[in-house]
VEXTIVO-370927 format. One record per atom (N, C-alpha, C): x, y, z; atom name. Coordinates in steps of 0.05 Angstrom, whole numbers, plus 5000, padded with zeros to 4 digits. Example, Ala and Ser with C-alpha at 12.3 -4.5 7.8 and 13.67 -1.06 7.14 Angstrom:
2
 east north   up atomo
 5264  4886 5156     N
 5246  4910 5156    CA
 5264  4934 5156     C
 5257  4955 5142     N
 5273  4979 5143    CA
 5258  5001 5157     C
//
This chain:
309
 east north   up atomo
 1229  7981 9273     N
 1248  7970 9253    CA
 1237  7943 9243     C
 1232  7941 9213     N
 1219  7911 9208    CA
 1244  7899 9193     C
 1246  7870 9192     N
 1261  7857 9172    CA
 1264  7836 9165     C
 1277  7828 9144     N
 1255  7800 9131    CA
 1283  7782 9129     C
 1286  7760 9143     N
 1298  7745 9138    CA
 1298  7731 9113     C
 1325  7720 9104     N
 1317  7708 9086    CA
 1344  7677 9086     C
 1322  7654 9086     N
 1343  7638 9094    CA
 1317  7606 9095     C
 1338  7588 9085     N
 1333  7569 9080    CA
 1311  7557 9091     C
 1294  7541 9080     N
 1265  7530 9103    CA
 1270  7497 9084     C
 1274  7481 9086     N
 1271  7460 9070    CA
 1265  7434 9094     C
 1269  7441 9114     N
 1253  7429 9140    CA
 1223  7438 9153     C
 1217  7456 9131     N
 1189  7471 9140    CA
 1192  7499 9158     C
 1215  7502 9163     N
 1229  7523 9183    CA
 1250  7533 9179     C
 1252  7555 9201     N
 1293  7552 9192    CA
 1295  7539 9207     C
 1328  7552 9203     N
 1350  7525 9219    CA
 1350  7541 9250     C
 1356  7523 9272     N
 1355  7523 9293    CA
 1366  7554 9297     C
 1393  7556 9288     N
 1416  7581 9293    CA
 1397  7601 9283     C
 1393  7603 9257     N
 1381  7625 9252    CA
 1348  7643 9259     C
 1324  7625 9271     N
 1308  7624 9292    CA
 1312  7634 9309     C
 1338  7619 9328     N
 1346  7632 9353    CA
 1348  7665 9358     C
 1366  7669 9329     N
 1376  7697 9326    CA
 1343  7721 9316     C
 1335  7699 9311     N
 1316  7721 9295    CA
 1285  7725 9326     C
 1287  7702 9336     N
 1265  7698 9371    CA
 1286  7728 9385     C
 1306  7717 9381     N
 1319  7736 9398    CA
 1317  7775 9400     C
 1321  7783 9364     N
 1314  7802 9358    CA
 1293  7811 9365     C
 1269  7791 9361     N
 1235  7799 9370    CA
 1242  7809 9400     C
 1246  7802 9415     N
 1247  7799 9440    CA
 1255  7828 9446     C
 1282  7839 9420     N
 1297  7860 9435    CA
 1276  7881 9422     C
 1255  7875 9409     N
 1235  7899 9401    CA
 1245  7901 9369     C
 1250  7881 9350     N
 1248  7886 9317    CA
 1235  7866 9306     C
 1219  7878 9283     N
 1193  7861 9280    CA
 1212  7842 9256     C
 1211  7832 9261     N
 1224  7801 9240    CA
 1201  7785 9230     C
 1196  7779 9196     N
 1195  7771 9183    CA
 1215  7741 9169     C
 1198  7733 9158     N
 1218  7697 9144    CA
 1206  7693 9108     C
 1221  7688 9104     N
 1224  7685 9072    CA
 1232  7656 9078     C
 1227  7638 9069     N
 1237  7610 9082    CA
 1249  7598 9047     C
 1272  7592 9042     N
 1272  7589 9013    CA
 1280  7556 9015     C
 1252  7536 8995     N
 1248  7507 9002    CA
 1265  7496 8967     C
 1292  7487 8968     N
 1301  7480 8936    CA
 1331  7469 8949     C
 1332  7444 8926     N
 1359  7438 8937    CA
 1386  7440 8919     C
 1399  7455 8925     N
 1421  7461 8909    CA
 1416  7478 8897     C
 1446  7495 8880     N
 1438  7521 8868    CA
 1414  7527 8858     C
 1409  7506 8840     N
 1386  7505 8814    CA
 1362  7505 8823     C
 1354  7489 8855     N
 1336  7500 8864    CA
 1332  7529 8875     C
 1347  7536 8888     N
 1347  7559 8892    CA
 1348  7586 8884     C
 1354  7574 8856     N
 1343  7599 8832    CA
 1311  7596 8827     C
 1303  7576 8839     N
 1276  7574 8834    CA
 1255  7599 8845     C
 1260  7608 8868     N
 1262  7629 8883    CA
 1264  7657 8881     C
 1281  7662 8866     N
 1280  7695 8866    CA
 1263  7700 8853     C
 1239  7692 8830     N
 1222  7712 8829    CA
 1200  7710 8853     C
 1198  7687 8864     N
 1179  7691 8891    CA
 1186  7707 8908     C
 1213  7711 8918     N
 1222  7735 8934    CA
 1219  7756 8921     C
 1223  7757 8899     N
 1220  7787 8883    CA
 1195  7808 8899     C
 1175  7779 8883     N
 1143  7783 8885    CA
 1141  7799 8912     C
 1146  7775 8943     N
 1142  7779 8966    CA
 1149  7807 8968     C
 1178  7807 8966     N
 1197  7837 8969    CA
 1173  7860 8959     C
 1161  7863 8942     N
 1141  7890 8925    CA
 1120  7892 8946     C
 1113  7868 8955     N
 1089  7865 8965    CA
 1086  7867 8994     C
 1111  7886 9007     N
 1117  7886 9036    CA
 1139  7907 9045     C
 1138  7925 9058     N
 1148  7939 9068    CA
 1174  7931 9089     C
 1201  7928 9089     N
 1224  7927 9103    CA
 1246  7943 9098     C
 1257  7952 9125     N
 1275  7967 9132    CA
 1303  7955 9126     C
 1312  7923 9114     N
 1330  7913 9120    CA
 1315  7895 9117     C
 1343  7875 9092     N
 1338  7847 9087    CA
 1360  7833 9095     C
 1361  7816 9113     N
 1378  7795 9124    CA
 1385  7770 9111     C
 1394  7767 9094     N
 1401  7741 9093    CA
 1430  7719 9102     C
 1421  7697 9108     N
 1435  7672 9118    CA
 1442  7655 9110     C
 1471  7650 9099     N
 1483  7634 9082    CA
 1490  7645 9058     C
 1504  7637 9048     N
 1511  7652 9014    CA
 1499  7644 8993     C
 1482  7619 8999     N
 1458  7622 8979    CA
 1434  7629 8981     C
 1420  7632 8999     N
 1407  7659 9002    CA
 1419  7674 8997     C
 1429  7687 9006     N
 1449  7716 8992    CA
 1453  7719 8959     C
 1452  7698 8952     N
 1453  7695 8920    CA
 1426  7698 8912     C
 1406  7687 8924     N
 1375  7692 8913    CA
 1371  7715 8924     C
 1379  7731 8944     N
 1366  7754 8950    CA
 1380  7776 8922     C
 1399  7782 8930     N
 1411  7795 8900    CA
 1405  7794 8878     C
 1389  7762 8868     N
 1381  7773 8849    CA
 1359  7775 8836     C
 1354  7768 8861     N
 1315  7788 8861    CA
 1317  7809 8867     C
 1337  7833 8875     N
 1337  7851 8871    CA
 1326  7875 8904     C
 1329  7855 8920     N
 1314  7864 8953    CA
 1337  7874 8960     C
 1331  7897 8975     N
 1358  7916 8988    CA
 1338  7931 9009     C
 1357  7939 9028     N
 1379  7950 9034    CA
 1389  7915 9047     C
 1419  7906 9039     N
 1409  7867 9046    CA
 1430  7869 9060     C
 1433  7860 9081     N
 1455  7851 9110    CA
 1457  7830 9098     C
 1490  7816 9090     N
 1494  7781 9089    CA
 1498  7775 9122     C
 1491  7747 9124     N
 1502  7735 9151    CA
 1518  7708 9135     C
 1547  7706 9135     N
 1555  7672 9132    CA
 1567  7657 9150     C
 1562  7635 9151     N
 1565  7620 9175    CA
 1592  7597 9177     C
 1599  7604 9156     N
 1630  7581 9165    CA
 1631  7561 9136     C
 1607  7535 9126     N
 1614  7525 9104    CA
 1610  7547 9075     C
 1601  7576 9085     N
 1604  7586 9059    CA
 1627  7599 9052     C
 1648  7600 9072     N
 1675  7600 9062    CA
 1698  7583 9065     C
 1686  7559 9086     N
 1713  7549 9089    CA
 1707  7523 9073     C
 1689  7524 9055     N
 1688  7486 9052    CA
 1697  7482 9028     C
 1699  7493 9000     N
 1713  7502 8977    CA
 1721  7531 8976     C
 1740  7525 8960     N
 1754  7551 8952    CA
 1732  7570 8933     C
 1716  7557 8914     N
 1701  7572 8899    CA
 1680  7582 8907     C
 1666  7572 8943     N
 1657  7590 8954    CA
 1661  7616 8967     C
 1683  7619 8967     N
 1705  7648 8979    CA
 1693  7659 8949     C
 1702  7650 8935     N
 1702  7667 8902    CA
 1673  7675 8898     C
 1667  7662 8893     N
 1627  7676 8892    CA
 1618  7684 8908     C
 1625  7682 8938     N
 1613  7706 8961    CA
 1628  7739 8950     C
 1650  7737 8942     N
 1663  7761 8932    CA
 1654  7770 8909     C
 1644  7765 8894     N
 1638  7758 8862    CA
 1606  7775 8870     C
 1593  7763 8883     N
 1567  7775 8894    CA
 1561  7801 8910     C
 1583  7801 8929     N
 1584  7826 8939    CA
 1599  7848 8932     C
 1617  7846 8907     N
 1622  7869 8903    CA
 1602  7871 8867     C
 1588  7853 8859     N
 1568  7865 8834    CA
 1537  7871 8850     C
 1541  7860 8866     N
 1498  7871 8879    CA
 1515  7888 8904     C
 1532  7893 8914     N
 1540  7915 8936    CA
 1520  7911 8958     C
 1529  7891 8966     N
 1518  7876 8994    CA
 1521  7899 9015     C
 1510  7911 9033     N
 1508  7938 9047    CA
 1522  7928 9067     C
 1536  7904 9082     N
 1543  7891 9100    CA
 1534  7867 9097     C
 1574  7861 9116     N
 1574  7816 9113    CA
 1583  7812 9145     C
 1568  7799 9144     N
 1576  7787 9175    CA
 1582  7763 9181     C
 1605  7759 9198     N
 1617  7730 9184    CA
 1626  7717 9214     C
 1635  7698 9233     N
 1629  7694 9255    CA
 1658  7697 9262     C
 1675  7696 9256     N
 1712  7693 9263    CA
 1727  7710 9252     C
 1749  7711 9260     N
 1768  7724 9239    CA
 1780  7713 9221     C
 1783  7675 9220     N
 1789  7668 9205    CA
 1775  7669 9188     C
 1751  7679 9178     N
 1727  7678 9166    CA
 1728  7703 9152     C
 1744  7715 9169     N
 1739  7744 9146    CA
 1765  7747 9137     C
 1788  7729 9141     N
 1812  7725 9127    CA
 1808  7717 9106     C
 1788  7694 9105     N
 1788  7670 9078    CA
 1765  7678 9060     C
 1759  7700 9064     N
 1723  7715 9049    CA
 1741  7742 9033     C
 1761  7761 9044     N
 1775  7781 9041    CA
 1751  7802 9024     C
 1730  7809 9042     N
 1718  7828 9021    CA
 1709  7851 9052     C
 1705  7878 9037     N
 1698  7892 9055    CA
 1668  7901 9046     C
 1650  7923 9067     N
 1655  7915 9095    CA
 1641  7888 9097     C
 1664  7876 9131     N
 1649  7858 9144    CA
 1660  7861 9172     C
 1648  7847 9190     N
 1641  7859 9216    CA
 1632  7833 9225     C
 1658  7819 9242     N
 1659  7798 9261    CA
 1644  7793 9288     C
 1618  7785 9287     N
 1601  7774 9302    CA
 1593  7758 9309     C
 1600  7729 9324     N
 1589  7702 9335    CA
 1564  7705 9341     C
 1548  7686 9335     N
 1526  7685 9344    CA
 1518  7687 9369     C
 1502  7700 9386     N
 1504  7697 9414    CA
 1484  7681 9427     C
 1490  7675 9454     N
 1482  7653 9474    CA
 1460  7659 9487     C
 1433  7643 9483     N
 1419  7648 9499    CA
 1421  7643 9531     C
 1425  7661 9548     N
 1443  7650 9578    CA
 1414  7639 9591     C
 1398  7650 9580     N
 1369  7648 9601    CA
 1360  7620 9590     C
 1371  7605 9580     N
 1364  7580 9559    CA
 1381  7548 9571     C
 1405  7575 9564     N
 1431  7552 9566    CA
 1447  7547 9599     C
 1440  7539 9608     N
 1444  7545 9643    CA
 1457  7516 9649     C
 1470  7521 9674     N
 1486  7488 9686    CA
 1452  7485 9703     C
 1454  7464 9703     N
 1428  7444 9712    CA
 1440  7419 9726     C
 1426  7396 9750     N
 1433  7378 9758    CA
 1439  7358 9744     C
 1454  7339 9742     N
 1470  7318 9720    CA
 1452  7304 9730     C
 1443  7289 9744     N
 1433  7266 9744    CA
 1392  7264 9732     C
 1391  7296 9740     N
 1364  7293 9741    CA
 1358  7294 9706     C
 1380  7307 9697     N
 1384  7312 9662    CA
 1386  7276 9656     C
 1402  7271 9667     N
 1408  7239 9653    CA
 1380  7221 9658     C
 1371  7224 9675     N
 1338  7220 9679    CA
 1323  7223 9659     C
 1324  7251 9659     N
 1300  7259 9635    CA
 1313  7245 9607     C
 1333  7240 9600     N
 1346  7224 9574    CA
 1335  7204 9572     C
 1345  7184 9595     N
 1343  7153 9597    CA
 1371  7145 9597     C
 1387  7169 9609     N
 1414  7155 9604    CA
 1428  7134 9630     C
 1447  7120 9617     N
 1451  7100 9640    CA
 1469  7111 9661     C
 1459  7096 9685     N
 1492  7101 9712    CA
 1500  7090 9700     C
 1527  7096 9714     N
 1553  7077 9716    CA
 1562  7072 9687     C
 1557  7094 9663     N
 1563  7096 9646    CA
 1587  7127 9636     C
 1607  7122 9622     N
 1617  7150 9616    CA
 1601  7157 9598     C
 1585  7186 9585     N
 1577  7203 9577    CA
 1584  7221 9561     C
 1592  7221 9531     N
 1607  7232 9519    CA
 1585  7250 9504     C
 1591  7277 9497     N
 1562  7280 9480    CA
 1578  7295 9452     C
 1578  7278 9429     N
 1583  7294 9401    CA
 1559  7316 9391     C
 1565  7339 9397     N
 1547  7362 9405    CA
 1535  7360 9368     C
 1532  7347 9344     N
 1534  7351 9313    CA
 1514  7323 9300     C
 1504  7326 9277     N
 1489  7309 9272    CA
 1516  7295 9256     C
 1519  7266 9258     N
 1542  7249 9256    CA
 1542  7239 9222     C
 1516  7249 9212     N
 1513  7247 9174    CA
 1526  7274 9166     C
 1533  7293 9185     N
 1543  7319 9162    CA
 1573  7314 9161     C
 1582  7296 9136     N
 1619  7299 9137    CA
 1631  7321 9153     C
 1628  7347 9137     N
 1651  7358 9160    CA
 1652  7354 9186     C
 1633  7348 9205     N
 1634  7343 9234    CA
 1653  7320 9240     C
 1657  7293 9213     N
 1678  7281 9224    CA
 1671  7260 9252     C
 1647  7248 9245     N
 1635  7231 9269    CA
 1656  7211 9275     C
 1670  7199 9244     N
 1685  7181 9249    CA
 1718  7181 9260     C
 1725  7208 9266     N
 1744  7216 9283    CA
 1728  7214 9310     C
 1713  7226 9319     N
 1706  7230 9349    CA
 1703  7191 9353     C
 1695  7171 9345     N
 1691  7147 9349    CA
 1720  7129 9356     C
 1737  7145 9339     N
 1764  7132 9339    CA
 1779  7145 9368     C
 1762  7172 9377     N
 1785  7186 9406    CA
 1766  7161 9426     C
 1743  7165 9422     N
 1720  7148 9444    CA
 1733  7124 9442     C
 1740  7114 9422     N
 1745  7084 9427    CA
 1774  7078 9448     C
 1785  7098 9451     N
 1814  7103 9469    CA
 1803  7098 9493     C
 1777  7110 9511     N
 1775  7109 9529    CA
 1765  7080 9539     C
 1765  7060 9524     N
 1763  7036 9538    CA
 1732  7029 9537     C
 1726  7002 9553     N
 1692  7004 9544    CA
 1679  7022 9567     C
 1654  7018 9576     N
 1629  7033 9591    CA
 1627  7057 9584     C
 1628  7064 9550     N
 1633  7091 9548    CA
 1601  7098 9533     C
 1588  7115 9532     N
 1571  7118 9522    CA
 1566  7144 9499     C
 1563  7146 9473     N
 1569  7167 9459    CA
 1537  7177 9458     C
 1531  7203 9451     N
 1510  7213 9444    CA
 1503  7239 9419     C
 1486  7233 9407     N
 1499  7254 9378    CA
 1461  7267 9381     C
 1474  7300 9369     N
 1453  7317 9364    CA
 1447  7304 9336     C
 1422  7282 9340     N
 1404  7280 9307    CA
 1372  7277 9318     C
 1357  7295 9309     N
 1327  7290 9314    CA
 1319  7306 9344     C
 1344  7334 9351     N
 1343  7342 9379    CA
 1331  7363 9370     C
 1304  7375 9392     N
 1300  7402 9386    CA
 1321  7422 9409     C
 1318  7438 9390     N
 1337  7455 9395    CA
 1338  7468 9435     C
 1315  7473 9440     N
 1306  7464 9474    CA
 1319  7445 9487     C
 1321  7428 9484     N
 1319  7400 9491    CA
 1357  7393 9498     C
 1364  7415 9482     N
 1403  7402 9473    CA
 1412  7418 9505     C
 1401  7430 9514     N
 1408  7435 9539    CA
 1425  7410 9566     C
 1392  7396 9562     N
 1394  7373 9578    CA
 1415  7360 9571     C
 1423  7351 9546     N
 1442  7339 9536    CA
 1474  7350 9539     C
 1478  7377 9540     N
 1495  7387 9550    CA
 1505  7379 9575     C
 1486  7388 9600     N
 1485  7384 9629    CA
 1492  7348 9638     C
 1481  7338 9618     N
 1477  7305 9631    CA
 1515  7290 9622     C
 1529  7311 9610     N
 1543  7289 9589    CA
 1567  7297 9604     C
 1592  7283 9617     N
 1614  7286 9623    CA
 1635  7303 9609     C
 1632  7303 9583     N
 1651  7308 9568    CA
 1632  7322 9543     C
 1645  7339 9529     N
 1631  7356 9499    CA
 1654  7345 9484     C
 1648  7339 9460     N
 1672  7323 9438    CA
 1668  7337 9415     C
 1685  7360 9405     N
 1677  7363 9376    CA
 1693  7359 9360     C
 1699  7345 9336     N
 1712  7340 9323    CA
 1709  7349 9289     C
 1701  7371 9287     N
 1701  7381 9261    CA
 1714  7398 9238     C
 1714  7388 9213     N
 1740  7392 9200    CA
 1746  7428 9193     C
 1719  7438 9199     N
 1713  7469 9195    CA
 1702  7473 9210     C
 1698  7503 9220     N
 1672  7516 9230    CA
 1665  7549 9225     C
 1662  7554 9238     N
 1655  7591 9229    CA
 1667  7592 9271     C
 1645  7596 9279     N
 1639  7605 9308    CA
 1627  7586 9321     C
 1621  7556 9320     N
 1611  7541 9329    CA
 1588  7547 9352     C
 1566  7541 9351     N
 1547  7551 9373    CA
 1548  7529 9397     C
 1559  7504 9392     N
 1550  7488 9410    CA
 1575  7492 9430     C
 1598  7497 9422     N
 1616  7506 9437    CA
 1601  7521 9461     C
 1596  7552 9448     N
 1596  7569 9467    CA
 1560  7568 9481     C
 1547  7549 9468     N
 1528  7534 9492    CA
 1539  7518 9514     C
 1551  7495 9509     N
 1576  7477 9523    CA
 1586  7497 9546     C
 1597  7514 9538     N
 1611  7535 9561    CA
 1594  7548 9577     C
 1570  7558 9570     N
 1548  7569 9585    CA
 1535  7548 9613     C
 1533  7527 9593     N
 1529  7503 9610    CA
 1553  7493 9635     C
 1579  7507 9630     N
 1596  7495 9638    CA
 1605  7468 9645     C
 1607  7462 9619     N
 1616  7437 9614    CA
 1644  7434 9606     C
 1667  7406 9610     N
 1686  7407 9598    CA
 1690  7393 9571     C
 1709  7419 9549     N
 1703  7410 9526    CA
 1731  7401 9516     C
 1730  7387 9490     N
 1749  7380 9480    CA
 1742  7386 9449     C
 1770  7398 9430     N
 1753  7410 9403    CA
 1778  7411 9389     C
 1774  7401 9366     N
 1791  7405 9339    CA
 1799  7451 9328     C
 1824  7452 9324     N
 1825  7472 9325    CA
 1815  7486 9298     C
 1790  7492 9305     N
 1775  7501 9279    CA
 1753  7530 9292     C
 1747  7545 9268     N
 1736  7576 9275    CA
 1753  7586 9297     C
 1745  7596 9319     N
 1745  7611 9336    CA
 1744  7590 9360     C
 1746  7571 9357     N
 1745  7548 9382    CA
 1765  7559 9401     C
 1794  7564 9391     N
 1811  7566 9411    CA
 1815  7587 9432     C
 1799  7611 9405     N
 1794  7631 9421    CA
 1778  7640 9451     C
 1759  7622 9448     N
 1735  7610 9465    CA
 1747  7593 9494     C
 1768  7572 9476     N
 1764  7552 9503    CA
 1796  7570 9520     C
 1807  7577 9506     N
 1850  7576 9521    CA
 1833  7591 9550     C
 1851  7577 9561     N
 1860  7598 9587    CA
 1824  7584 9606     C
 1811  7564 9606     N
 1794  7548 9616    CA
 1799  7529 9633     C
 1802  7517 9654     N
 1808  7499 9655    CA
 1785  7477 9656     C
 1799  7455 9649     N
 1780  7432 9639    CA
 1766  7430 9611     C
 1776  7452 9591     N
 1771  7459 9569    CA
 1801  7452 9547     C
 1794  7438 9528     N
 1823  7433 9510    CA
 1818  7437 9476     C
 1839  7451 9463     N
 1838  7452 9435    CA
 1864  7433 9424     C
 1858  7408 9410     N
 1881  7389 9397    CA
 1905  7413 9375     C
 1915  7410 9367     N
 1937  7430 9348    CA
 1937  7400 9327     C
 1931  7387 9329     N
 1927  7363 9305    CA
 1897  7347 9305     C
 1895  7333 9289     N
 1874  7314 9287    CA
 1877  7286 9282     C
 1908  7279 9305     N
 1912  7260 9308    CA
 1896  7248 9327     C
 1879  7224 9331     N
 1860  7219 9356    CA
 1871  7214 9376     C
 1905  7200 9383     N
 1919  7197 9404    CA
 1923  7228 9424     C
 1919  7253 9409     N
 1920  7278 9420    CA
 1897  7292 9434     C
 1868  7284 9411     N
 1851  7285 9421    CA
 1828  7260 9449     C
 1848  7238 9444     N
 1839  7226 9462    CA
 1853  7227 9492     C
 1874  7236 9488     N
 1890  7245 9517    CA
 1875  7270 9527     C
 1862  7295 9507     N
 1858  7316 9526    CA
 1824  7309 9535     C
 1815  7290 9523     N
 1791  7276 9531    CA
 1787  7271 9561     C
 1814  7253 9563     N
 1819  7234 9591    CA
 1821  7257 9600     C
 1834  7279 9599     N
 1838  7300 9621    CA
 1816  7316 9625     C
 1801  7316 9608     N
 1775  7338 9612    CA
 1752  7314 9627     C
 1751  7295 9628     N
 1742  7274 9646    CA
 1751  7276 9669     C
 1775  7277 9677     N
 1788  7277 9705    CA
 1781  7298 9713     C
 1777  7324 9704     N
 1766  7349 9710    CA
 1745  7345 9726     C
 1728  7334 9721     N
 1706  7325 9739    CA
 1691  7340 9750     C
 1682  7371 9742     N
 1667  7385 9747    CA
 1661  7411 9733     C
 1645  7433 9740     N
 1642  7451 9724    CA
 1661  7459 9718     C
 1661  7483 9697     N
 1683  7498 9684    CA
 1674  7526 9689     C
 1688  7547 9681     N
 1677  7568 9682    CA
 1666  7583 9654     C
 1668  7571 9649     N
 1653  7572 9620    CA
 1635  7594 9615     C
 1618  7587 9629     N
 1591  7620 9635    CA
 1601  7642 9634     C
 1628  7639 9660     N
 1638  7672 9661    CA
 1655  7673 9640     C
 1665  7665 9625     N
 1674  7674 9595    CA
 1659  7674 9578     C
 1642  7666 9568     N
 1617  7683 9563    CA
 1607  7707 9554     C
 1603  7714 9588     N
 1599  7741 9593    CA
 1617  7757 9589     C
 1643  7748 9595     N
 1665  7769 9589    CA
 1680  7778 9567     C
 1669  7756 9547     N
 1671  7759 9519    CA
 1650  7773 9504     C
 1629  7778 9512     N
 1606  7798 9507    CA
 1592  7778 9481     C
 1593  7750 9489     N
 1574  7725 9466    CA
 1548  7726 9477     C
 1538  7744 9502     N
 1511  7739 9506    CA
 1495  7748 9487     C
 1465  7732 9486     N
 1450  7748 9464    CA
 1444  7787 9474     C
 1454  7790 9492     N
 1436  7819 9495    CA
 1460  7830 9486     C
 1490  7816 9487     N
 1521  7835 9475    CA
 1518  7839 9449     C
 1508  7813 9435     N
 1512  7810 9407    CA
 1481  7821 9392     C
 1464  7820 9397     N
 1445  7838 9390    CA
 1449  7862 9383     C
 1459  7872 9406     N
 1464  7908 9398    CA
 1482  7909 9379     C
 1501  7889 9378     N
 1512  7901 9349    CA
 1500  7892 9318     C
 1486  7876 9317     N
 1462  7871 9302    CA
 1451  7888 9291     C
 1436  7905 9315     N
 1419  7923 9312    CA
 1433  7954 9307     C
 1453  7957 9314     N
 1471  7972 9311    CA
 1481  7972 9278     C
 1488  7943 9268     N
 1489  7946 9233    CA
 1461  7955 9215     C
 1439  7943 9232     N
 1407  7952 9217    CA
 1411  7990 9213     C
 1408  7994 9236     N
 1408  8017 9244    CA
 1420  8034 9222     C
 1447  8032 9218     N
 1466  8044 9208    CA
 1467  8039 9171     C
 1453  8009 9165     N
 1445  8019 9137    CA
 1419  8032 9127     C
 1408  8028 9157     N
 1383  8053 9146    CA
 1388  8076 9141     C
 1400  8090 9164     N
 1412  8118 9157    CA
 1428  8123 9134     C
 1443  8105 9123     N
 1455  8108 9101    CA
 1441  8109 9065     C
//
């Protein structure tokens, strides 16, 4: 089975999430291909479809993948099929007129399948088919590890609290400046830490070393760092957005706010601090079938099935 991703490179690569998924596929035996599309904003990204066009003639695939709904927009209309959409959360929840042109697209190029990470996601998209799949966890990656020897390898301080804002703190919707206002509740010796300039390897450690996971964002799809956070078994605290709630209820040492007041989120903070130890996090997980070898097969299970078709 070969297939050509198609999805943003304007860092020279893709993005961490979509790599992961695509290392992962290699692994399960499908030959994956990258179309990396380098333009910013729509207008760049029309720049593109006749280079994909080109590529597309000039290469043999079973299945074209694309990631995000603008890729999905340049793949369509260059004209590459049989095309799997994947969207990830700001292509429907961040304007309304992105709901409208993901729909607009898939029912004039007849997108063969959309895959979308929540249900709230395929509430606020309303197009068929789509087929609710979170991204899944690398377990062999994402593991509980010793706290201190992690805080080592950081440089992080004793006798410091450890908060880790799992999001790079320049993307608005993450809402850095909420998570600052719950942290500032907890009094001083508190130490914040934000994913900017982390390779994607590396956010492990940062998981394992940090007392507390803090997310505070105004959207999401399926959040990955969550259900890394939980693999790690860590205790989290999270704005009730995507599929978060779904993930953490019924955890203990795990909390979803019902507002985005910071007095709410800074109380279930204090409590996921007093927790003071692992969570079980891992084994929900597993029991939710977010591992990469659960969520793969159904992946490969949609490839499969628009080939035959």
């Amino acid at each position: 089975m070969k297939v050509l991703f198609v999805a943003s490179g304007n860092q020279g690569k893709a993005s961490p999430v979509v790599k992961a998924q695509g290392d992962a596929l290699v692994k399960a035996g499908v030959d994956v291909d990258y179309f990396l599309i380098k333009g910013k904003g729509f207008k760049g990204y029309l720049k593109q479809v006749l280079p994909l066009r080109k590529y597309w003639k000039a290469h043999h695939y079973d299945v074209v993948h694309a990631h995000y709904s603008l890729s999905a927009y340049v793949a369509s209309l260059a004209g590459v099929k049989p095309l799997v959409v994947s969207l990830m959360g700001s292509d429907v929840k961040a304007t309304g007129w992105h709901s409208r042109a993901v729909r607009l697209f898939s029912n004039l190029f007849r997108w063969r399948d959309v895959i979308v990470k929540s249900k709230d996601m395929a509430d606020a998209v309303r197009i068929s088919p789509v087929q609710i799949i979170p991204n899944g966890v690398d377990m062999d990656l994402f593991v509980p590890m010793d706290q201190n020897m992690c805080r080592q390898k950081l440089g992080w301080k004793d006798g410091e609290i450890h908060i880790l804002f799992p999001a790079n703190p320049d993307r608005p919707e993450k809402d850095y400046a909420l998570a600052q206002q719950v942290v500032k509740q907890l009094g001083e010796n508190v130490a914040v830490h934000v994913f900017k300039n982390v390779g994607h390897d590396d956010t492990v450690y940062y998981y394992n070393a940090a007392d507390a996971v803090l997310l505070t964002s105004k959207w999401e799809g399926s959040p990955n760092v969550i259900k890394e956070a939980l693999a790690c078994c860590r205790p989290i605290v999270s704005t009730n957005v995507g599929d978060v709630k779904e993930r953490l209820t019924g955890i203990a040492g795990c909390y979803v706010a019902e507002t985005r007041e910071p007095d709410e989120l800074a109380g279930f903070l204090k409590r996921a601090l007093d927790y003071n130890g692992p969570t079980m996090g891992r084994d929900a997980i597993f029991s939710a079938g977010l591992d990469n070898g659960q969520i793969l097969k159904k992946i490969k299970d949609i490839y499969s099935k628009v080939i035959k078709s």
